[in-house]
C-alpha positions as a Markdown table, in Angstrom:
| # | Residue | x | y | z |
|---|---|---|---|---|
| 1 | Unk | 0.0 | 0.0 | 0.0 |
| 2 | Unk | 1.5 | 3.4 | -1.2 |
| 3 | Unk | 2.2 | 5.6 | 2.0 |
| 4 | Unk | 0.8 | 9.4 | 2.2 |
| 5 | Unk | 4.4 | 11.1 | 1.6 |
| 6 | Unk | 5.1 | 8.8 | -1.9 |
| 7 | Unk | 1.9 | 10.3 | -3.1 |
| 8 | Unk | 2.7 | 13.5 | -2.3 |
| 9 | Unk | 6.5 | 12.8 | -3.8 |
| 10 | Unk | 4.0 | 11.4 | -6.8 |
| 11 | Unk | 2.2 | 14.6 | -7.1 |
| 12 | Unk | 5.2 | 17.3 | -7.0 |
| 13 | Unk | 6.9 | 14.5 | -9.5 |
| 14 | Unk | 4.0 | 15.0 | -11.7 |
| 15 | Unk | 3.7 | 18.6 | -11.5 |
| 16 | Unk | 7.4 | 19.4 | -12.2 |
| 17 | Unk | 7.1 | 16.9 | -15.0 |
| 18 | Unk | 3.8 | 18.9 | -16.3 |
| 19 | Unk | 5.9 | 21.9 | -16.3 |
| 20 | Unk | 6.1 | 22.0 | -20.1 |
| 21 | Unk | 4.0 | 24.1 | -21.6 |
| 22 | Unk | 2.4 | 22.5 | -24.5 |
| 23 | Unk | 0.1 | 20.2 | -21.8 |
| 24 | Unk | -3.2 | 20.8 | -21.9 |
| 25 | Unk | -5.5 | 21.0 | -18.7 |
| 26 | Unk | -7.5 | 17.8 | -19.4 |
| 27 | Unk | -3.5 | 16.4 | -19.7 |
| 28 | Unk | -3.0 | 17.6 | -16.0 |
| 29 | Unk | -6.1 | 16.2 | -15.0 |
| 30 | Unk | -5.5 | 13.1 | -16.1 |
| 31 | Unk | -2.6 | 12.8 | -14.5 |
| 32 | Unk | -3.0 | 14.1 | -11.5 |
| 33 | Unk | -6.7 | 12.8 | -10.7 |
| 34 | Unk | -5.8 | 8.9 | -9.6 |
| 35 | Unk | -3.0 | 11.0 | -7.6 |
| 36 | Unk | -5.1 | 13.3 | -5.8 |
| 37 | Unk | -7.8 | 10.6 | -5.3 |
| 38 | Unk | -5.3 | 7.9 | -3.6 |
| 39 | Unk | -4.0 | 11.0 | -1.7 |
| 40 | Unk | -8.0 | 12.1 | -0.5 |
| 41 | Unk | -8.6 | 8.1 | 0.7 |
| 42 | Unk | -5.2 | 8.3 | 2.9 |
| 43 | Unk | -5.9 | 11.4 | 4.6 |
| 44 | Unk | -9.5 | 10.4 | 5.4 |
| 45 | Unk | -7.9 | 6.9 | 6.6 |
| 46 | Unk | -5.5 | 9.2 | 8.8 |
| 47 | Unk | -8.3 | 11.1 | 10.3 |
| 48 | Unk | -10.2 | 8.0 | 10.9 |
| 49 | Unk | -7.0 | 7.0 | 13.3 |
| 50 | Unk | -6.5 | 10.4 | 14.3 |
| 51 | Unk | -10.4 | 10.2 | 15.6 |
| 52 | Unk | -9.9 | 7.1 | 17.1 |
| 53 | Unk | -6.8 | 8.0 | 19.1 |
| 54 | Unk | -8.8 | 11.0 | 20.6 |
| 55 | Unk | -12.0 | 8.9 | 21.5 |
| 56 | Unk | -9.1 | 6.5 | 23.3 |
| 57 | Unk | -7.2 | 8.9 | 25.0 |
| 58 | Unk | -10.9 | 10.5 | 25.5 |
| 59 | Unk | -11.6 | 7.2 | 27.4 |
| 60 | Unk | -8.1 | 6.9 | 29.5 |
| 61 | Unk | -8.3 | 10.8 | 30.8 |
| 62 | Unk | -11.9 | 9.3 | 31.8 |
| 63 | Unk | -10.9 | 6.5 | 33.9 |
| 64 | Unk | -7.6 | 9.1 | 34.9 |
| 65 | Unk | -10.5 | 11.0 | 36.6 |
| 66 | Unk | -12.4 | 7.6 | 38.1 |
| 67 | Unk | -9.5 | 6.3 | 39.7 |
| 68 | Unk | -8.4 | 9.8 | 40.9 |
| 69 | Unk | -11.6 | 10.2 | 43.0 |
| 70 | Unk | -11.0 | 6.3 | 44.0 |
| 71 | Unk | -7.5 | 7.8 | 45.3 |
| 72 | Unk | -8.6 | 10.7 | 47.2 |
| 73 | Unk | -11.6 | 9.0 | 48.8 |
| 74 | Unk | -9.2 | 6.3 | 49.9 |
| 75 | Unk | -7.3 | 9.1 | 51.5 |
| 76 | Unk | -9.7 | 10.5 | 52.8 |
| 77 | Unk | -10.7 | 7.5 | 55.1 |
| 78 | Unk | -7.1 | 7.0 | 56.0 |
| 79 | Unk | -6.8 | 10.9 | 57.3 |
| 80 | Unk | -10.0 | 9.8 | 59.4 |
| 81 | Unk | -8.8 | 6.4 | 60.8 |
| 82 | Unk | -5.0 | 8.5 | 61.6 |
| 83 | Unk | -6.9 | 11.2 | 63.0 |
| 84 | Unk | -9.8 | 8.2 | 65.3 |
| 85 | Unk | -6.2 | 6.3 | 65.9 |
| 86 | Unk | -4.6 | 8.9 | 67.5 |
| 87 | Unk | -7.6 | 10.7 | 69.4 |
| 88 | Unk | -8.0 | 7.7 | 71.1 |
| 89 | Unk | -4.5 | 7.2 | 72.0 |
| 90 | Unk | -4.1 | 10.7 | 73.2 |
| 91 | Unk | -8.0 | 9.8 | 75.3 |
| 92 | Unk | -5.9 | 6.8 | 76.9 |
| 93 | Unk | -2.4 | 8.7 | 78.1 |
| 94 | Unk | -0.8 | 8.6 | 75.0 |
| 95 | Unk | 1.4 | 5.4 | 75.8 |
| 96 | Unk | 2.8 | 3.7 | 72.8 |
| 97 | Unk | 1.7 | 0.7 | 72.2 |
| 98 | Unk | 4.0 | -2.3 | 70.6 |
| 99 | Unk | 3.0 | -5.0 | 68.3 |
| 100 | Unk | 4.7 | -7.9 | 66.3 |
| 101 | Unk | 3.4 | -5.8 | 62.9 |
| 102 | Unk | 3.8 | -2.3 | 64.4 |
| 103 | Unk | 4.8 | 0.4 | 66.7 |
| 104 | Unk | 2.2 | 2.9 | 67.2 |
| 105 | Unk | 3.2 | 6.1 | 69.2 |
| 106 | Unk | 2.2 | 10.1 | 68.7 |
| 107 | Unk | 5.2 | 12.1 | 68.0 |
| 108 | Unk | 6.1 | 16.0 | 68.1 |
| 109 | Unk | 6.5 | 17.6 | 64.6 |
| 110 | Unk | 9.0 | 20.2 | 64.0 |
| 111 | Unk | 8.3 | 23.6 | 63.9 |
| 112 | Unk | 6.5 | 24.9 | 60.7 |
| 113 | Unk | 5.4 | 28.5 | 59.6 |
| 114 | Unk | 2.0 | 30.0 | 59.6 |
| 115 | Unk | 1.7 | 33.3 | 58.0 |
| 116 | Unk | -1.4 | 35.3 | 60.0 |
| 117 | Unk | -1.1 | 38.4 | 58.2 |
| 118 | Unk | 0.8 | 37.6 | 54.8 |
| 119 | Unk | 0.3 | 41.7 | 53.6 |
| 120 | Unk | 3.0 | 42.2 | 56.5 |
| 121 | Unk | 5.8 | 40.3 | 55.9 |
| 122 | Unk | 9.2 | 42.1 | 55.3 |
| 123 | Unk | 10.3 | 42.2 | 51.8 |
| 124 | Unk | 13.1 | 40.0 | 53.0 |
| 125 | Unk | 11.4 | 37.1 | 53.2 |
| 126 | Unk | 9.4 | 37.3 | 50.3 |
| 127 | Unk | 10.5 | 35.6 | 46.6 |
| 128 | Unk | 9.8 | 37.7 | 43.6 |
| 129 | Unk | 9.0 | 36.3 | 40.3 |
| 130 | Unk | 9.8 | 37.7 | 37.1 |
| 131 | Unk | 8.1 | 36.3 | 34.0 |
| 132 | Unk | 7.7 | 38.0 | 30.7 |
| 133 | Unk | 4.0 | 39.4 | 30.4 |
| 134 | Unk | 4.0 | 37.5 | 26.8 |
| 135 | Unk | 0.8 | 39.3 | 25.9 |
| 136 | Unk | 1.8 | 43.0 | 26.6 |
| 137 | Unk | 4.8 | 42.1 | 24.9 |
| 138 | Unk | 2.8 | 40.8 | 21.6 |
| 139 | Unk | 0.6 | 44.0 | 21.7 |
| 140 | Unk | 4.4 | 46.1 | 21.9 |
| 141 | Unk | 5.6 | 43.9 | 18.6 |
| 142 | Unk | 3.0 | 44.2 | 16.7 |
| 143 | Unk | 3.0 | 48.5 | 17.1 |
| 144 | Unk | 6.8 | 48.8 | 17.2 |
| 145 | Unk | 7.9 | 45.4 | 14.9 |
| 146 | Unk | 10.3 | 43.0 | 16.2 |
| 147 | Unk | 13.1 | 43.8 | 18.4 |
| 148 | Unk | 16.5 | 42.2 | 19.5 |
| 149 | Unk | 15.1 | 40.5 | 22.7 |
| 150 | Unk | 11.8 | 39.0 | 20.7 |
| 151 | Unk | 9.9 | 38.5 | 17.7 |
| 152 | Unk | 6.8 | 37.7 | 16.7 |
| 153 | Unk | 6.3 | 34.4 | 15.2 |
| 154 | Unk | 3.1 | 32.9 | 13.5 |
| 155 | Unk | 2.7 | 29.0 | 13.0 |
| 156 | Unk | 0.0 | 27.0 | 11.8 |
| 157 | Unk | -1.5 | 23.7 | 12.4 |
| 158 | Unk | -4.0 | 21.4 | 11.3 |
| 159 | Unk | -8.2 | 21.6 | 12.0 |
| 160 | Unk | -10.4 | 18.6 | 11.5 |
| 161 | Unk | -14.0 | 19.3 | 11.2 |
C-alpha cells in the first residue's frame, strides 16, 4: 500500500514533470486525478486513526479522573482512621503501644510557619518572580515590529471538522 508522503512525492513529481507548456489541462487532470484521489482516501484513513486516538485517549483521561476520586476517597478515610487512631491514644495517656506488625506512638513535629497576616511580611522574606507578560509584549511587537530581545512568530496547524 502506497504511503501518504510517496503520493505527495507522486504529485510534486508530476507537476514538475507537467511543467512543459504545450500540456493541456484535461492532460494535468489526467494525470493528476488517480494521484489526488489515492492522496484524499489516505488522509481520510488518517483522520479516521486520528479520531480514534482521541476517542481513546478521551476514554483513558476518563478512567484518569475515576481512579483519581478512588485515590482521594481512599485518602480521605485513611486521614479519618489516623486522625480516630490517634484521638484515642491521646483519650488513653498517649502510651505507645507495641506490636509484632507495628509500633504505634504520637510524636512532636517540628516547627512549621504559619503566616497570619501575609500583607505584612518584610520584603526580605518574600521571593519575587519575574516572567515576561508575553501578551503586553505581543501588543508592543506588533506596534513597534520586532526587536532584539523577541519576535513575533506565527505558526500553523492542522483543523479537523
Amino acid at each position: 500500500m502506497t504511503k501518504l508522503y510517496e503520493i505527495s512525492q507522486q504529485y510534486n513529481d508530476i507537476l514538475e514533470q507537467l511543467a512543459d507548456e504545450h500540456i493541456t489541462v484535461e492532460q494535468i487532470n489526467d494525470y493528476l486525478s488517480p494521484i489526488e484521489e489515492a492522496f484524499k482516501e489516505k488522509a481520510v484513513n488518517i483522520v479516521k486513526i486520528i479520531k480514534n486516538k482521541e476517542a481513546v485517549t478521551e476514554s483513558i483521561s476518563n478512567e484518569i479522573a475515576r481512579l483519581s476520586r478512588r485515590k482521594q476517597n481512599a485518602k480521605c478515610v485513611i486521614d479519618r482512621l489516623k486522625a480516630y487512631l490517634k484521638n484515642n491514644i491521646e483519650a488513653t495517656g498517649g502510651k505507645p503501644i507495641v506490636d509484632d506488625l507495628f509500633n504505634i506512638s504520637i510524636t512532636d513535629n517540628p516547627y512549621k510557619v504559619q503566616i497570619t497576616e501575609g500583607e505584612k511580611v518584610p520584603n526580605k522574606f518574600l521571593r519575587i518572580k519575574k516572567e515576561p507578560d508575553l501578551t503586553s509584549i505581543k501588543e508592543y511587537l506588533k506596534e513597534n515590529g520586532d526587536k532584539k530581545w523577541a519576535t513575533l512568530i506565527k505558526g500553523n496547524s492542522l483543523r479537523i471538522r
